[in-house]
N, C-alpha and C positions, 0 to 999 in steps of 0.2 A: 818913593826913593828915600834910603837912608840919609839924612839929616848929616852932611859931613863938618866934623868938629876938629880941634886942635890937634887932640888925643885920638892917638891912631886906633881904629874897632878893635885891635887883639885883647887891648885891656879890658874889655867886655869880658871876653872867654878866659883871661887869669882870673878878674876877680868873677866869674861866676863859670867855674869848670864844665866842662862836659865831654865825657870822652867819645872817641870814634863809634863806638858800638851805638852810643847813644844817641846821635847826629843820626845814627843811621834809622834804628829806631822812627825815631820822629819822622823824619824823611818816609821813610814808608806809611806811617799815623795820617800824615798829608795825603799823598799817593791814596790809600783806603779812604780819608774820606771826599776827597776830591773826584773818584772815579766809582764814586756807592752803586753806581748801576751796570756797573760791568755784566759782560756776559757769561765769562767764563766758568769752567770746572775751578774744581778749587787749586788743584794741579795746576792749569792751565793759569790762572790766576798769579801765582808762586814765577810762573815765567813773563806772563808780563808786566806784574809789578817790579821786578827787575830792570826788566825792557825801558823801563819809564826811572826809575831809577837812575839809573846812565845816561839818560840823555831828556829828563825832564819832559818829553812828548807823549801828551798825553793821546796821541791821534794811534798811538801803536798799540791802543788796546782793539781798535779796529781793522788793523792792517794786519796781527799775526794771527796766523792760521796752525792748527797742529793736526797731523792727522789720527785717527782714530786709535792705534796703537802706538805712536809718540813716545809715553810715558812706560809702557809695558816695556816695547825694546829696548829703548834707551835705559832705563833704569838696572834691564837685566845682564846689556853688555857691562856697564858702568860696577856691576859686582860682579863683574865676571872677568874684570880687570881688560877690557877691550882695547884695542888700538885706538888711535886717535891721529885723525890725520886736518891738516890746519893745511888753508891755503895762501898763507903768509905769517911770516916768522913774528909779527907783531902779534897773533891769535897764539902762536907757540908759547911767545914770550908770557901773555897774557893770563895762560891759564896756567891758576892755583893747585900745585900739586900738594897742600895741604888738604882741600876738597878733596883730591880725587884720592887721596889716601885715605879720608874717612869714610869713604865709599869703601873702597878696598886698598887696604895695608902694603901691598906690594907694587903699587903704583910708584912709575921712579918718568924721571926727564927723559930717559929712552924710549918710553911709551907713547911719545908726542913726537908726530914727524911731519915735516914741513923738507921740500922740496925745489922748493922755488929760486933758489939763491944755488943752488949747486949748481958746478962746473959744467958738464955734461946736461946737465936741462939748457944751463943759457944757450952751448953751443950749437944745440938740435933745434935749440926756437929760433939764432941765426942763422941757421941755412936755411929753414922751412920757413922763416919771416911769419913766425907761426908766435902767440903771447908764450910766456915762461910756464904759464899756469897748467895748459894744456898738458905739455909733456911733464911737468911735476906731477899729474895727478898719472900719466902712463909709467912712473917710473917707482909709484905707488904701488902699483895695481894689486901686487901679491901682499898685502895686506888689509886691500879694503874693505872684503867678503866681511862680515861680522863686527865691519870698527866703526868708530862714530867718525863723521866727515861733519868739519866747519868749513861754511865757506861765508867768510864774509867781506873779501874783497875783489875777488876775481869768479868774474859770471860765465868767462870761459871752460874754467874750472868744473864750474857744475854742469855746465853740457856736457862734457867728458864724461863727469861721472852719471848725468842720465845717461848715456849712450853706451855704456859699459852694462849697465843695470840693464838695459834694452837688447844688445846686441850680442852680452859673453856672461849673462847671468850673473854677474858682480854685485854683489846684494849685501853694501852697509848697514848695520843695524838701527843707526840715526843719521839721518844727514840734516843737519841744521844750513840751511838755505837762505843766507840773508847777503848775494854779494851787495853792491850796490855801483849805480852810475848810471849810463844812460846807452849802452849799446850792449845787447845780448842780454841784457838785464832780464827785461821782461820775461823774454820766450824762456831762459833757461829755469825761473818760478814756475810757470807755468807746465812746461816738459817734466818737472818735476812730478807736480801732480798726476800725472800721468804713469808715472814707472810701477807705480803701488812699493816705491822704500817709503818707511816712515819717517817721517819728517816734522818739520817746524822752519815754518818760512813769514818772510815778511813781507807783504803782498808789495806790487809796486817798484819803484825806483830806490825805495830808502833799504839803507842796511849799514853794512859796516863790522870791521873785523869786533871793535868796543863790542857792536852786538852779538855778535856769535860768542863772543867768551864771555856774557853776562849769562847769555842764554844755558849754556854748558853749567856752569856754577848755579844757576838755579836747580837744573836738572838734579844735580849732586846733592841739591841739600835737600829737594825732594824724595829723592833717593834716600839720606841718610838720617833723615825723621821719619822713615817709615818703617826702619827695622825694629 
């Protein structure tokens, strides 16, 4: 534990500067050499040094799973200027339309749609006593064929959309799978694995909307160091 003195720590960082980029830097220099024995692709690698990134846990180099075309689909909606659908306006808010412009140029805030807070979803989840998530992702639906789908807080969410994928051929190009909590959690990872979308999920209980838009932003930069 830091040593606490009179003089508050910021005078540290005036008299010896370091900017954002460079904190981060380092932060990853840690991350690389604290986790040298990783398993992953180097792709693969690119998401969950992110993953740990945002949330310091180093146990999510073992919990994300990607499936085998992951990187293919996702990379070619993501230049393809694809939809993008968020299962809460925190993941909306979250994600950097500077990334997804340098993916592709013509990315604008209309290309990110979130569902859940509109008038007509609440009303239909009160009378069906049914979550918001649910019918946000039905009131989607005619965009989700081809777009990337986050879900990283509602697990109801992503059963919907395994059961669209299962039942009316609804076939997202990436679905990033990380809700989290402790009911529907499971089975709806799981069901996941099963649809044959490609993906990127976080095995388990843990997730969180922070992860889905870490997760997405790495995608991007992989993306945009390959061209």
């Amino acid at each position: 534990m830091a040593q606490i003195t009179d003089k508050p720590f910021i005078y540290n960082l005036y008299d010896n500067p370091v900017s954002g980029p460079e904190i981060e830097a380092r932060s990853f220099a840690v991350i690389d050499a604290e986790a040298e024995n990783y398993q992953q692709t180097e792709q693969e690698w690119e998401v969950v040094r992110r993953l740990i990134h945002t949330t310091a846990d180093f146990t999510l180099a073992e919990l994300t799973c990607f499936s085998d075309d992951a990187f293919s689909s996702g990379t070619a909606a993501l230049k393809a200027g694809a939809k993008i659908y968020a299962d809460s306006n925190m993941i909306r808010a979250g994600i950097s339309l500077a990334r997804l412009q340098k993916v592709n140029p013509a990315y604008s805030r209309e290309d990110v749609f979130c569902h859940v807070a509109d008038v007509d979803v609440a009303e239909k989840a009160r009378q069906a006593g049914l979550p918001r998530s649910l019918f946000a992702v039905q009131k989607a639906r005619e965009i989700l064929s081809g777009s990337i789908v986050l879900i990283g807080n509602a697990p109801v969410a992503l059963l919907e959309i395994n059961r669209l994928a299962m039942e009316e051929d609804i076939r997202p190009a990436l679905v990033i799978g990380m809700p989290v909590g402790f009911v529907h959690v499971l089975e709806s990872k799981e069901e996941l694995l099963c649809t044959g979308l490609p993906h990127v999920i976080i095995n388990g209980r843990r997730g969180g909307s922070p992860l889905a838009v870490a997760c997405l932003h790495a995608i991007c930069d992989v993306t945009y160091n390959k061209k």
